[in-house]
C-alpha positions in Angstrom: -57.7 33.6 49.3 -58.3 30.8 47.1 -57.6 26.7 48.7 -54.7 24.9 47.5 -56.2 21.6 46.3 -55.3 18.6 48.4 -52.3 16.5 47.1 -54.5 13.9 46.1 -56.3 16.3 44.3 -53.1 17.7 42.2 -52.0 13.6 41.2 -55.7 13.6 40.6 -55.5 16.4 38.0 -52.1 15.0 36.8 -53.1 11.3 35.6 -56.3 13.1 33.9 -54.4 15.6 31.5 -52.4 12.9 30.9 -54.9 10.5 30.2 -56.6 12.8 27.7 -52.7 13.8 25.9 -52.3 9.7 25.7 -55.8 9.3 24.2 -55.7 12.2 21.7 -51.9 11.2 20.5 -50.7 15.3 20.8 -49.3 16.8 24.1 -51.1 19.8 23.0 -54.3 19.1 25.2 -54.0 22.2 27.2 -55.8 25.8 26.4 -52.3 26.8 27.7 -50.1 28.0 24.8 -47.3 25.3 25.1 -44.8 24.1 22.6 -44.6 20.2 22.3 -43.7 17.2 20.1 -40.8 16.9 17.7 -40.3 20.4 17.3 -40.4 20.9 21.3 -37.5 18.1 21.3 -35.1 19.3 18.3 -35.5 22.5 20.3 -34.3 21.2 23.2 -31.3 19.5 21.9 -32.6 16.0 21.0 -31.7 14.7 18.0 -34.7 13.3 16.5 -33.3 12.0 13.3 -31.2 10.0 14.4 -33.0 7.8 16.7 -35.2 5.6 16.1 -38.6 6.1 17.9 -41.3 6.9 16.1 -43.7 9.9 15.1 -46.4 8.6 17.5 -44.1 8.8 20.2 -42.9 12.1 19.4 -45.7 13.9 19.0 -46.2 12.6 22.6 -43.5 14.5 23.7 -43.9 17.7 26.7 -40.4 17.6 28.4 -39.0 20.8 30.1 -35.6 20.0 28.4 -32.6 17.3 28.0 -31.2 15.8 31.1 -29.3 13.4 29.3 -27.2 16.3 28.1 -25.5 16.2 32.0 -24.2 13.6 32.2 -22.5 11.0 30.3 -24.3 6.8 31.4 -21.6 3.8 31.9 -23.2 0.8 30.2 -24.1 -1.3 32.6 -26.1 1.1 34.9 -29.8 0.9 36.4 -31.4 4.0 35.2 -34.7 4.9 36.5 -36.8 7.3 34.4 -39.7 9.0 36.6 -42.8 10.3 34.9 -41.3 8.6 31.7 -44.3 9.0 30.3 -44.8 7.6 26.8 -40.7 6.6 27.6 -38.6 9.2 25.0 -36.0 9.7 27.5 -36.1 5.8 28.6 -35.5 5.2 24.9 -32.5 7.5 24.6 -31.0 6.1 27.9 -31.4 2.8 26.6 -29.3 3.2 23.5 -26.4 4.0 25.5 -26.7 0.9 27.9 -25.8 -3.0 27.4 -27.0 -6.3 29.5 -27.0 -6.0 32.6 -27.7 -1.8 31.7 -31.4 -1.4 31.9 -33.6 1.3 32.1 -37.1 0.9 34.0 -39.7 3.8 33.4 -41.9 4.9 36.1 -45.2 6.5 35.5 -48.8 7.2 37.0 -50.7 7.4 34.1 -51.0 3.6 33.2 -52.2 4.8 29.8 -49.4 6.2 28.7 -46.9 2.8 30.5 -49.3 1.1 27.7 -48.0 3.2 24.5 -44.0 3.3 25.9 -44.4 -0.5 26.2 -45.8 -0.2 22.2 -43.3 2.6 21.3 -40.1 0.9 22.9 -40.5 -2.4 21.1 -37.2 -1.7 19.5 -35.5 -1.5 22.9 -35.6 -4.6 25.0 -33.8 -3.1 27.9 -36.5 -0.8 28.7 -39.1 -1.8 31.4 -42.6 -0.4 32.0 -43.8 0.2 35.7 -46.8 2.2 37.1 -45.8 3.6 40.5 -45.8 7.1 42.5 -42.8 8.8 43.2 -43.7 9.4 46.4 -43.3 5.8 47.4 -40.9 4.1 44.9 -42.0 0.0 44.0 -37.8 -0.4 43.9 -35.4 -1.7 46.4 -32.7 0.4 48.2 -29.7 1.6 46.9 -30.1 -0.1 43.7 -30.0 2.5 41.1 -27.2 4.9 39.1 -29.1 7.6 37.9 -32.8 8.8 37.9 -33.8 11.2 35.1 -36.7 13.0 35.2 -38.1 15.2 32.6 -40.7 17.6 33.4 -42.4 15.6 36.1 -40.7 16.5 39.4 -42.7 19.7 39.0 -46.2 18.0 39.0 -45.2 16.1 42.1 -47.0 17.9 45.2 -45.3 16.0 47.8 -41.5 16.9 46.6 -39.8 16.3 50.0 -41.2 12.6 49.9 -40.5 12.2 46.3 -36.7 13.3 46.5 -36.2 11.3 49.6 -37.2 8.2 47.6 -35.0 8.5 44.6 -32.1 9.4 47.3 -33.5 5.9 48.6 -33.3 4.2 45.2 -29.9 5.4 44.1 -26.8 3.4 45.1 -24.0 5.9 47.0 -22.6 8.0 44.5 -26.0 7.6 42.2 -26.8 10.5 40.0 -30.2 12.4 40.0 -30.6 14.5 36.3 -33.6 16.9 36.3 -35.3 18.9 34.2 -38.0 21.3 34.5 -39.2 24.7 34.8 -37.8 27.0 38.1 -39.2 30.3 39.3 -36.9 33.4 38.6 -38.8 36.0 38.9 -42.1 37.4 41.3 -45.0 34.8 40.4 -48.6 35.8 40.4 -51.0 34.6 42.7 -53.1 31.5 40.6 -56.5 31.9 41.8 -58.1 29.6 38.9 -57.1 26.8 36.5 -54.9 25.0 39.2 -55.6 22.1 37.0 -53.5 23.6 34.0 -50.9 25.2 36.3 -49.9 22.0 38.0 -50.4 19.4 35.1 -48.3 21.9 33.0 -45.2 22.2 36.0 -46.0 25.9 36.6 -47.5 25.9 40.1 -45.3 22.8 41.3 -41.9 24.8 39.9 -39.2 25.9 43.1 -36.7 28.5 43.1 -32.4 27.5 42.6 -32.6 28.5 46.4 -35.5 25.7 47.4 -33.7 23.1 45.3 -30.4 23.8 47.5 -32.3 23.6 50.6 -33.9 20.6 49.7 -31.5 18.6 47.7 -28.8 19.1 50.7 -31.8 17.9 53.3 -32.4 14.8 51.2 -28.6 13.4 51.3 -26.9 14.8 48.1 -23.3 15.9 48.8 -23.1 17.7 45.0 -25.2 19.7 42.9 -25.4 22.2 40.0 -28.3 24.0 38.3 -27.8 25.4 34.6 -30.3 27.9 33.1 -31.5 26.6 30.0 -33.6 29.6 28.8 -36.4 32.1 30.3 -39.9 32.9 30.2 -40.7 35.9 32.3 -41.0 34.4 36.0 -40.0 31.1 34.9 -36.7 29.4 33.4 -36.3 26.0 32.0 -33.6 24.4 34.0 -31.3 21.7 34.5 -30.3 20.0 37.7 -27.6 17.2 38.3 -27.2 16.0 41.6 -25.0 13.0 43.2 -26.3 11.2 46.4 -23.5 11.2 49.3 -20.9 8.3 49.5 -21.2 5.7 52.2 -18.8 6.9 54.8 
């Protein structure tokens, strides 16, 4: 039976895909057949003509689908976008916020915090961070809504990464998720772990391991919507809303 690789390993093969997709300016880096860029993103219900980020950007683009469809931001909220990446979704967040609204983008692949910080000159509310989301370089209870767009799947320690955005949030703070969950019988991956995790097949869960883990973590509400299959896999949707104080 083949060896899992080591959670270091996985991050390890994470921030070096992601390194080559920033260098090469296409999210296309994989041997993996895998839509991406603008066309991925009108696909997915963005609406790339009318906002104003640019082609660079774009064609940087590898989300699993629109959490910003689920759920509607107040203008003054924190929003924290994990695995932002070259920042899309910070960008789109950011249009709906004013001061004190902000939106800080977390990402381990410092080369691609250095093109969001390029790409999101237009939007002075969004913030650039490196950090792992398995320990959080924010303050408790201090955020209204994560987002997360095809990155919870390449995180190999998910318990630790959920607890930490439960952390973040403020009672009553939303997470919105989206990424790829398992629906059908998977096959064994005995080789090219590096493409299965970097491209959120091997990290994805089932709707029954998000329940179990999302009600564990301290998240009193949830709902998952299908967005659209692909064999053993579906594209997917979560939104979930941390527990009020008692």
């Amino acid at each position: 039976m083949p060896k899992t690789p080591s959670h270091q390993k996985i991050k390890a093969y994470v921030r070096e895909v992601y390194a080559r997709l920033a260098a090469s300016g296409t999210a296309n880096v994989s041997h993996a057949p895998i839509a991406s860029g603008e066309d991925l993103a009108h696909a997915l219900g963005y609406d790339t003509s009318g906002l104003s980020i640019s082609k660079k950007a774009w064609n940087l683009f590898a989300g699993c689908g629109n959490p910003l469809q689920e759920i509607e931001l107040e203008p003054h909220w924190t929003v924290i976008d994990l695995g932002c990446g070259v920042g899309i979704d910070s960008q789109v967040a950011a249009l709906s916020l004013q001061p004190p609204g902000r939106v800080i983008g977390i990402d381990i692949t410092v080369a691609l915090l250095r093109q969001a910080k390029e790409y999101a000159g237009a939007h002075p509310g969004c913030h650039w961070v490196a950090g792992d989301a398995e320990q959080l370089p924010l303050q408790s209870a201090n955020v209204d809504l994560v987002i997360t767009n095809g990155s919870f799947n390449l995180m190999p320690h998910k318990e630790q990464a959920l607890a930490e955005i439960c952390r973040v949030l403020r009672p009553g703070g939303y997470l919105a998720l989206a990424d790829l969950i398992v629906v059908g019988e998977m096959e064994l991956i005995t080789e090219g772990f590096e493409d299965a995790w970097s491209w959120c097949v091997a990290g994805a869960l089932s709707a029954e391991e998000y329940e179990v883990l999302l009600k564990s973590k301290g998240f009193s509400w949830w709902e998952l919507k299908e967005k659209g299959n692909y064999g053993p896999l579906a594209a997917a949707h979560v939104l979930a809303r941390k527990a009020e104080e008692d």
